[in-house]
VMD Tcl script that draws the C-alpha trace (Angstrom):
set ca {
  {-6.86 28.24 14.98}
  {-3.42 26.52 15.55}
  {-2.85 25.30 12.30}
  {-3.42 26.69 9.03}
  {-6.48 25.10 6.43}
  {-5.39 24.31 3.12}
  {-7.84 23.62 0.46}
  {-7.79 21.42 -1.21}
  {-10.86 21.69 -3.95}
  {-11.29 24.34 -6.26}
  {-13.30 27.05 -4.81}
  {-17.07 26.88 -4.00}
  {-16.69 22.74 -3.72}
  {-15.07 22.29 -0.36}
  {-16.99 20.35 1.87}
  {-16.37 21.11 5.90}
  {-15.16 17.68 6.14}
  {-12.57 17.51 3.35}
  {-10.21 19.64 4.73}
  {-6.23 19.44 5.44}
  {-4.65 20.91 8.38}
  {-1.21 22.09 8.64}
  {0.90 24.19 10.39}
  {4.95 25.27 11.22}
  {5.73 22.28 13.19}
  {4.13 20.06 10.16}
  {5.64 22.28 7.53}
  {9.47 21.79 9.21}
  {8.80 17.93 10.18}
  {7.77 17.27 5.72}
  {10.89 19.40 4.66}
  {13.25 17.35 7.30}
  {12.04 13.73 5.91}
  {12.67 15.20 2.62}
  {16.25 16.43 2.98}
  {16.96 12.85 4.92}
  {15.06 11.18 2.02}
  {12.76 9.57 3.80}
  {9.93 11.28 2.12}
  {8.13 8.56 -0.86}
  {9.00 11.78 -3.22}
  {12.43 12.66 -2.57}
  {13.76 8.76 -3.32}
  {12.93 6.34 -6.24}
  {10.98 3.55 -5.94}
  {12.12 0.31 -4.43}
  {13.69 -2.44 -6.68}
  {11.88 -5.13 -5.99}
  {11.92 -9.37 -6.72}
  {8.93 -11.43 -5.44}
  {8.23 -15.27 -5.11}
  {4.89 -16.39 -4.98}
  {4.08 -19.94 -4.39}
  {1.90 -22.54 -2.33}
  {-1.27 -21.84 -4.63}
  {-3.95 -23.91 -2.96}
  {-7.99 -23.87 -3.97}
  {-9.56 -22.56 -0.87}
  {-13.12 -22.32 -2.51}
  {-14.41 -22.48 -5.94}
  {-18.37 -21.56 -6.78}
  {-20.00 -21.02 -10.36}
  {-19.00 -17.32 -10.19}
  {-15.73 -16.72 -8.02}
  {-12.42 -19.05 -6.81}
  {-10.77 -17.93 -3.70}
  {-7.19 -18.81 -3.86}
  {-4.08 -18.80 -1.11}
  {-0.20 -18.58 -1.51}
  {2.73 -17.57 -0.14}
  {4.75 -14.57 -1.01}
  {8.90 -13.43 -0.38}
  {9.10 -10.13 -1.26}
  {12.81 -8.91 -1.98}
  {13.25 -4.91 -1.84}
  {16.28 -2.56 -2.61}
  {15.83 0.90 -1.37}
  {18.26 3.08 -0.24}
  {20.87 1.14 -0.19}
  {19.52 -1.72 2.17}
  {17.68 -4.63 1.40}
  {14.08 -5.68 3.15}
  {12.49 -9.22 2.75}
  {9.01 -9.46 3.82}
  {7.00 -12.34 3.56}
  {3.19 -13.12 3.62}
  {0.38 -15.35 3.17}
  {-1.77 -14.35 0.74}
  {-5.69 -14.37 -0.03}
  {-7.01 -13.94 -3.10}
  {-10.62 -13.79 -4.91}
  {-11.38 -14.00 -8.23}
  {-14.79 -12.95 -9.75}
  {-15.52 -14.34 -13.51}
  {-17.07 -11.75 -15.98}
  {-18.71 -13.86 -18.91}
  {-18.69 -10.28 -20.38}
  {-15.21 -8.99 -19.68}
  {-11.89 -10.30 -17.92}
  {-11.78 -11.86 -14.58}
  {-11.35 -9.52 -12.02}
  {-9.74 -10.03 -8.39}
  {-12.41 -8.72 -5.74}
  {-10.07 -9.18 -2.53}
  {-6.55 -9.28 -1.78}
  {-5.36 -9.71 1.82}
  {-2.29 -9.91 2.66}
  {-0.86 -11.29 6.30}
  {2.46 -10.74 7.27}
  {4.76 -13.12 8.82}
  {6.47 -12.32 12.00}
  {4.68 -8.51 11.89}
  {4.40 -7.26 15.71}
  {6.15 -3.99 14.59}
  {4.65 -1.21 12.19}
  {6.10 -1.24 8.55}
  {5.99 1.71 7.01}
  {5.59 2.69 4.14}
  {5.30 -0.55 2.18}
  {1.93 -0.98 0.95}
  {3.11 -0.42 -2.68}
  {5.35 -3.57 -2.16}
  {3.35 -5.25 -1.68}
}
mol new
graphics top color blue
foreach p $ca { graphics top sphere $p radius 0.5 }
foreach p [lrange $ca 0 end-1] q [lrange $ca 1 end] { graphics top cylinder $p $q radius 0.2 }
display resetview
């Protein structure tokens, strides 16, 4: 095999399908991001600042109201600043026995041709 199998259950509950491959090559590549810092766990977190506004009604029913906005997102990592910004999509389900809960997010960038890494959490 050209990579090693790592486990990742506790024995006797791996399934053939739930397993990780790595090898040297991998290994090297992980440690290298790390000592750069470009690995999520060798920096903090971005500082971040948002702006969200624009709220408009895009549907309302008995049981849900699907809202849009805009959002500016502001983030300090690593000594450089990123601004992202994106039209959001949101859906709110009532609970008459519990709170509210939002049942879809979607977010569209603006101006997004490239990849963006890592940046999920921000937004």
């Amino acid at each position: 095999m050209p990579g090693d199998q790592l486990d990742v259950h506790s024995a006797g509950q791996q399934r053939p399908d739930e397993r990780v491959y790595d090898d040297g090559r991998m290994r090297r590549l992980r440690v290298e991001r790390m000592l750069q810092g470009y690995s999520p766990s060798a920096v903090a977190a971005a500082r971040t600042v948002r702006v969200i506004s624009r709220f408009t009604e895009h549907e309302i029913t008995d049981t849900s109201v699907t809202i849009r906005s805009a959002q500016i997102v502001n983030a300090f990592k690593r000594n450089d600043f990123l601004t992202f910004g994106a039209n959001l999509t949101h859906t709110i389900v009532f609970d008459d026995e519990g709170p509210d809960k939002i049942s879809l997010k979607v977010v569209r960038l603006i101006d997004s041709e490239d990849a963006v890494s890592a940046s999920g959490y921000l937004l």
